[in-house]
C-alpha positions, 0 to 999 in steps of 0.5 A, a space after each residue: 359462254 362458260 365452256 365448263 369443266 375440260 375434264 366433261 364431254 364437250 357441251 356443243 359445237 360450233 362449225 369450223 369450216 365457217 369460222 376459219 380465218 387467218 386473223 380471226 379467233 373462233 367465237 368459242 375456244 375448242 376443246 376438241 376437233 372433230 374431222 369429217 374429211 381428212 387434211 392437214 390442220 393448222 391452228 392456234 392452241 390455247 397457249 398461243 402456238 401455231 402448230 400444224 396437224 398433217 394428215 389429220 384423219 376423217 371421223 376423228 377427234 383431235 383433243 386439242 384446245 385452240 382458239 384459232 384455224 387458219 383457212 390457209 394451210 387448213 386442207 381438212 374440211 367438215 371440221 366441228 369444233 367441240 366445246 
């Protein structure tokens, strides 16, 4: 699935809070994150870093490209990944 041009708006989205995994890449890499509930993030970017979003806020756009979200350590929930 082509994810277009990262400079457009994202073309879909797909439910994170299904898909995290602490093995499993998401079924399409994200190019932003949306957060329906507040909670920490952890994640693994495009480039293979594992970061940690502390404190992400509900009802914002984290605008990170990743390819994976650990269920564990992941606190915020309703998490739509935007592609």
């Amino acid at each position: 699935m082509s994810t277009g041009n990262y400079t457009e708006p994202g073309r879909g989205a797909i439910d994170i809070d299904s898909e995290k995994s602490d093995s499993v890449d998401l079924t399409v890499p994200t190019r932003g994150i949306y957060v329906g509930v507040a909670g920490n993030i952890k994640l693994v970017t495009i480039e293979g870093e594992t970061v940690t979003f502390v404190g992400a806020l509900a009802g914002t756009i984290l605008p990170v490209r990743c390819k994976q979200v650990f269920s564990t350590l992941t606190t915020a929930t309703s998490l739509l990944g935007l592609y």
